[in-house]
C-alpha positions as CSV (number, residue, x, y, z in Angstrom):
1,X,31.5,1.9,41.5
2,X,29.7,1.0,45.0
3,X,26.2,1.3,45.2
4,X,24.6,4.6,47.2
5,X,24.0,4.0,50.6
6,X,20.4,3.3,51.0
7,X,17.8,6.5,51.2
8,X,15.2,6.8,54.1
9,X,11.7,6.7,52.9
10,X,10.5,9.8,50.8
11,X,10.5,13.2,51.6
12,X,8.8,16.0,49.0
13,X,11.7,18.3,50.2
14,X,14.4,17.7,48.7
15,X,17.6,18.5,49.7
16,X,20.8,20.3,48.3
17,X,23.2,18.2,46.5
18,X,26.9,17.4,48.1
19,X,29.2,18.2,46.4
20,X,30.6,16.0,44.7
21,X,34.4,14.5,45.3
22,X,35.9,14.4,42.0
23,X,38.3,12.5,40.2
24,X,41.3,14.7,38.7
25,X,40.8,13.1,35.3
26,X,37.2,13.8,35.8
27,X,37.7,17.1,37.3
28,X,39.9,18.1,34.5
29,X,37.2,17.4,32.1
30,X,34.5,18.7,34.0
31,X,36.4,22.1,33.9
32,X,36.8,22.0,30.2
33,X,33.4,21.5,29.6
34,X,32.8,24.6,32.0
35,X,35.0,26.5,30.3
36,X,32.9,26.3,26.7
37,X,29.7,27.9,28.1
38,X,28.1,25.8,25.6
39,X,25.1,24.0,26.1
40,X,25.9,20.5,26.3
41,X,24.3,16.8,24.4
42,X,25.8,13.8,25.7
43,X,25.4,11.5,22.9
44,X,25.2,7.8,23.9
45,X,26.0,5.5,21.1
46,X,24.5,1.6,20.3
47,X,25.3,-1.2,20.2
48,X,28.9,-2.6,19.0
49,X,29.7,0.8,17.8
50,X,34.0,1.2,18.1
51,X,35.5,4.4,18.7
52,X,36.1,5.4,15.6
53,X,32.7,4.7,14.4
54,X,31.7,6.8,17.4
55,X,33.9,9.6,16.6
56,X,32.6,9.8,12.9
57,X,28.7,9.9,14.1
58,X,29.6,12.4,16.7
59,X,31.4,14.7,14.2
60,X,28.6,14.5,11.6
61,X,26.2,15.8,14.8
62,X,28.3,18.6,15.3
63,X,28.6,19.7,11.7
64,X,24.8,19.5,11.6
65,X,24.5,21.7,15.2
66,X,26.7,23.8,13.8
67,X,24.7,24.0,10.3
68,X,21.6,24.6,11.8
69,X,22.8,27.7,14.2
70,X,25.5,29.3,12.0
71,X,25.5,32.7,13.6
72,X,25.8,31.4,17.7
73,X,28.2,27.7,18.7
74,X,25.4,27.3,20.7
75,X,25.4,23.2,21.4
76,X,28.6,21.0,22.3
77,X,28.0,17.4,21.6
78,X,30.0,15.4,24.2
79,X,30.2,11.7,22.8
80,X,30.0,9.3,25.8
81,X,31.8,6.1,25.2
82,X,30.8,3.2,27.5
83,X,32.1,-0.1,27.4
84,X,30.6,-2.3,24.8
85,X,31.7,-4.9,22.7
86,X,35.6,-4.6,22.2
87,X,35.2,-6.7,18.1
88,X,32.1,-5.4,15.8
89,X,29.7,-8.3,15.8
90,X,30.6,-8.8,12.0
91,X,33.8,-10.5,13.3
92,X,33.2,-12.5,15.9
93,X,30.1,-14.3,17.6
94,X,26.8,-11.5,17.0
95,X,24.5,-12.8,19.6
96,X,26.8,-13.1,21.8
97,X,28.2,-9.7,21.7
98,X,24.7,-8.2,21.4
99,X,23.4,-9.7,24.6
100,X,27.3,-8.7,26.6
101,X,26.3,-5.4,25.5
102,X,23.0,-5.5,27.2
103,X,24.7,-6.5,30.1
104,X,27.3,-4.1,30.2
105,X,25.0,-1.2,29.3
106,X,23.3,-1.4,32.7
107,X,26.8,-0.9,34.4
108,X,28.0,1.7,32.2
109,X,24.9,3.6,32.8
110,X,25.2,3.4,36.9
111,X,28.7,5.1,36.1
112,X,27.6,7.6,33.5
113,X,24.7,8.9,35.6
114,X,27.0,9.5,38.6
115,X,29.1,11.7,36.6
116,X,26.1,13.5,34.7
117,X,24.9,14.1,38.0
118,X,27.9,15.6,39.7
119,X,27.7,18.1,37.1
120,X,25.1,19.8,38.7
121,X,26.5,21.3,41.5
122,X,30.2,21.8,39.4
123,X,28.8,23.4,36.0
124,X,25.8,26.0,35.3
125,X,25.6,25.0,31.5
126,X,22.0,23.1,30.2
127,X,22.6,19.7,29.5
128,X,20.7,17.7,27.1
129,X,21.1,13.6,26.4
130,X,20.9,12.6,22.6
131,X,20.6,8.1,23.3
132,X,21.1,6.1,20.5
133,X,19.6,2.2,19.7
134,X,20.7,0.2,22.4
135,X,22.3,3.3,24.2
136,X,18.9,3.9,25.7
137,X,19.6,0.8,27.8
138,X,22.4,2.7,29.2
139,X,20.4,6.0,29.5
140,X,17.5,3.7,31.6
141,X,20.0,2.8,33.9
142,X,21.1,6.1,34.4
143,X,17.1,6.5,35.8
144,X,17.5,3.2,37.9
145,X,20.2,4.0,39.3
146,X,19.6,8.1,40.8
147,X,17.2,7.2,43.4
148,X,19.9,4.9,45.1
149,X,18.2,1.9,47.2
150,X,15.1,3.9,48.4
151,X,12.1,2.7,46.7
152,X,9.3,4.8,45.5
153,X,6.3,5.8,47.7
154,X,3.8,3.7,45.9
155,X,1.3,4.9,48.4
156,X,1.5,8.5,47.9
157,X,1.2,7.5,43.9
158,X,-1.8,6.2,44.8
159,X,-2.9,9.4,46.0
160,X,-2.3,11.2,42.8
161,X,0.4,12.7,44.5
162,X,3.0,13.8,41.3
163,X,6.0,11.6,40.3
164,X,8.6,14.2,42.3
165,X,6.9,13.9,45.3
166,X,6.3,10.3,45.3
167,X,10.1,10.0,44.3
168,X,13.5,9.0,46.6
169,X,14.8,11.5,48.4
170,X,18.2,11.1,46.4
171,X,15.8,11.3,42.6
172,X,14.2,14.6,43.9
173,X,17.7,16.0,44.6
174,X,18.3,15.7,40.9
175,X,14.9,17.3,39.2
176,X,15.1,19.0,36.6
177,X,18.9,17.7,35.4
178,X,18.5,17.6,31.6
179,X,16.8,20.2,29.7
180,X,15.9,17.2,26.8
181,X,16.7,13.9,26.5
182,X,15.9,12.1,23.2
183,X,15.4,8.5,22.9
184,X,16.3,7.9,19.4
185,X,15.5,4.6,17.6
186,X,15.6,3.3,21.1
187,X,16.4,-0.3,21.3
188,X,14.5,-0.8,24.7
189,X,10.8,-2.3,25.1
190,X,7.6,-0.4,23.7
191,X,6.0,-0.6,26.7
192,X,8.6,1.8,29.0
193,X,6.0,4.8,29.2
194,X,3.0,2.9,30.2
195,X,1.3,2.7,33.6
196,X,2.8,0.8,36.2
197,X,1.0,-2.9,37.1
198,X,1.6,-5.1,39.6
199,X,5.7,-4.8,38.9
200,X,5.6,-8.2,37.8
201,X,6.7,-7.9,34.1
202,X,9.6,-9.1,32.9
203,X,12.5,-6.9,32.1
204,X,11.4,-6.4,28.4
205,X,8.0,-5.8,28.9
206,X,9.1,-3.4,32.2
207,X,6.1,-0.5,32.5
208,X,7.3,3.5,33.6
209,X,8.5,2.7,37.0
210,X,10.6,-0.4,36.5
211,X,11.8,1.0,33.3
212,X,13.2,4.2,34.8
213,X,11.8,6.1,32.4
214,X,9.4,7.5,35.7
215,X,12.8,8.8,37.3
216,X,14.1,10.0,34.0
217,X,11.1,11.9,33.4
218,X,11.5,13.5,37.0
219,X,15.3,14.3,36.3
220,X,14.2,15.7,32.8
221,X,11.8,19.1,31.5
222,X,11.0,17.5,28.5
223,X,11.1,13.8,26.6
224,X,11.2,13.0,23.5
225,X,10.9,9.6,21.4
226,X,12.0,9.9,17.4
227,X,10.5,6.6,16.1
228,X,10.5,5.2,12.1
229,X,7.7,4.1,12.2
230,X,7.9,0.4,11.3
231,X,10.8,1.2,8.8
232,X,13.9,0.4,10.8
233,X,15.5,-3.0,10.0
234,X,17.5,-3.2,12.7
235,X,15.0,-3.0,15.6
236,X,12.8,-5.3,13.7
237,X,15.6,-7.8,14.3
238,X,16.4,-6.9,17.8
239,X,12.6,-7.8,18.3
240,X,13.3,-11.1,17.8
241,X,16.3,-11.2,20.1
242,X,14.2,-10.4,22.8
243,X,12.1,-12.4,22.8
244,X,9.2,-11.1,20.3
245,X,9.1,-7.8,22.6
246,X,8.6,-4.8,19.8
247,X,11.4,-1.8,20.3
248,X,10.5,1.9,21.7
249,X,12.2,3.0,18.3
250,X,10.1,1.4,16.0
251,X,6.5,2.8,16.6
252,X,7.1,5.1,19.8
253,X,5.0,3.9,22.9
254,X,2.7,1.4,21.1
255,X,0.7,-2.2,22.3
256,X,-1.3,-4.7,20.5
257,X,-1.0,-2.9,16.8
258,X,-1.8,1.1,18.1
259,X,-0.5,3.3,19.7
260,X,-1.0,3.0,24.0
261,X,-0.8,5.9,26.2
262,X,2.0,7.4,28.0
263,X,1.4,7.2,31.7
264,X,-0.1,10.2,32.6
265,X,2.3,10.7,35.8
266,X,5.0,10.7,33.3
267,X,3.4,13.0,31.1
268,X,2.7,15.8,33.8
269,X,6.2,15.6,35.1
270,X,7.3,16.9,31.8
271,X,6.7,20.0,29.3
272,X,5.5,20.7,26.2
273,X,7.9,22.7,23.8
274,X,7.4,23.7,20.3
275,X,4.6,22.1,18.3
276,X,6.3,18.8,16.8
277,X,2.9,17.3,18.6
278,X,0.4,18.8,17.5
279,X,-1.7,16.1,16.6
280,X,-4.8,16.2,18.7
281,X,-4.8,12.1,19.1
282,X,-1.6,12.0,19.8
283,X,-1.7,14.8,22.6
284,X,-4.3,12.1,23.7
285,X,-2.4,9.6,23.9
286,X,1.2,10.9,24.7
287,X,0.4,14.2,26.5
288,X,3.1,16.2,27.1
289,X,5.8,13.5,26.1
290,X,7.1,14.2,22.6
291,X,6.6,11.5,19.9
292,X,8.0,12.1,16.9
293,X,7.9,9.6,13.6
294,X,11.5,10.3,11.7
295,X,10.0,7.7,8.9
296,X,10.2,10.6,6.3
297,X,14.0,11.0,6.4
298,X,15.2,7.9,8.2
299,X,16.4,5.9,5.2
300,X,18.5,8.7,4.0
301,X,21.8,7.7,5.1
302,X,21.1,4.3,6.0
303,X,19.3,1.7,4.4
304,X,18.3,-0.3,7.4
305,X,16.5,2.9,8.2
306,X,18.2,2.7,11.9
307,X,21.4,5.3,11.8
308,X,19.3,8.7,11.7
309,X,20.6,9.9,15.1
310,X,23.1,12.5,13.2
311,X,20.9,13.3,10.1
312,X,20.5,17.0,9.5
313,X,16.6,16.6,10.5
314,X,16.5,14.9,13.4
315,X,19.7,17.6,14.6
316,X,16.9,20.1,13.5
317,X,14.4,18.2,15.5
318,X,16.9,18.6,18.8
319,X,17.7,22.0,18.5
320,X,14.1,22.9,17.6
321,X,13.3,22.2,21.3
322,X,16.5,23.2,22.9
């Protein structure tokens, strides 16, 4: 899809959003979803995962909403199915389709946040975004991408002014989109939450800003990272396909064996819900960003310790702050 036309500088009011002209596929689908009065989770799978695959995890999500709130259909989960690798990696070239995936996750994500936010000026209902492995690459596009071509205002961040105000005009217009979004056994960098350098960094060592995890945290009220602690295989691996760079997923926000602190611009654009962090070090550290270590049940369903995004007790953990 063509890129938005580019922003003037910043402006802390922002404006209205158009509305937005619609597709009939989309529009068809868009009134469906309207038509549930549900609240909504967009569930972004990983890497390589087919259809079916995708089907299967979404189903077990559901079952497990649906478990854990018997008496109300309160949550819809609405699987999103971008367009990775057409063979699983078992069959045919594994690096290869890993790093296509990476590539196609960034595009996939441009496209996905333009629909996610045309749905708030079509649709009332709260939406929430449940990212999977390496679907948080497509979910960091999706904060790269909502402040079109305008850049931040790095001087009024300088100023302590807040993330929102510091933000694109077109970012600001989107505040407050999600209700939650959940990076779960995210196959992105460690360092995504951490204060902005010099902007420097490579793209696997990217701080808050670069990372779009800033603009996520403006689009979002509250953030959460579900972590195993060390105990998932699969992000120990992917570790080594990017070049040594440790994975959000496998500790939370963490740097040189601890854990680092979340940026506290990030952290004050969000709110605390529930008391998952409770921990007086960790409120420390991650402020009002919730960090939550899933090693306790990750290896129930899967050995690698990496497929817990549909386990009963991380659905729990979701609806716990919903």
């Amino acid at each position: 899809s063509p890129s938005p036309s580019p922003s003037p500088s910043p402006n802390p009011s922002p404006s209205p959003s158009p509305k937005p002209n619609l597709n009939p596929d989309q529009a068809v689908f868009t009134e469906a979803l309207a038509k549930t009065g549900q609240e909504l989770v967009f569930f972004i799978h990983g890497y390589s995962v087919q259809t079916k695959s995708m089907v299967t995890s979404t189903d077990e999500m559901q079952k497990n909403f649906n478990a854990n709130q018997p008496d109300v259909d309160q949550a819809l989960v609405v699987p999103v199915d971008w367009a990775c690798a057409e063979r699983p990696w078992w069959h045919f070239r594994p690096l290869a389709t890993y790093y296509e995936d990476q590539e196609c996750s960034e595009k996939a994500g441009r496209a996905i946040g333009k629909f996610l936010r045309s749905l708030k000026s079509t649709n009332s209902q709260k939406l929430n975004v449940v990212a999977h492995s390496m679907g948080n690459r497509v979910l960091r596009s999706v904060g790269k991408s909502a402040g079109g071509q305008a850049r931040w205002d790095m001087e009024a961040l300088a100023q302590g002014k807040s993330l929102l105000e510091a933000a694109p005009k077109d970012l600001q217009s989107n505040e407050n989109l999600f209700e939650n979004i959940f990076f779960v056994s995210a196959d992105i960098p460690e360092s995504v939450f951490e204060e902005p350098t010099d902007g420097t960094e490579s793209q696997q060592e990217e701080h808050a800003l670069k990372s779009g995890v800033a603009a996520l945290a403006v689009m979002s009220k509250r953030m959460h990272v579900l972590h195993a602690n060390g105990w998932d295989q699969a992000l120990n691996a992917s570790s080594a396909l990017n070049g040594g760079n440790a994975r959000l997923g496998s500790r939370g926000p963490y740097a040189s064996g601890e854990s680092t602190k979340v940026w506290e611009a990030v952290s004050a654009e969000v709110e605390k819900k529930g008391g998952n962090v409770s921990d007086e070090e960790n409120d420390k550290l991650f402020g009002n960003v919730h960090v939550q270590d899933c090693s306790k049940w990750n290896t129930d369903n899967d050995r690698a310790g990496h497929s817990y995004q549909s386990d009963p007790k991380s659905v729990a953990y979701y609806l716990e702050h919903m």
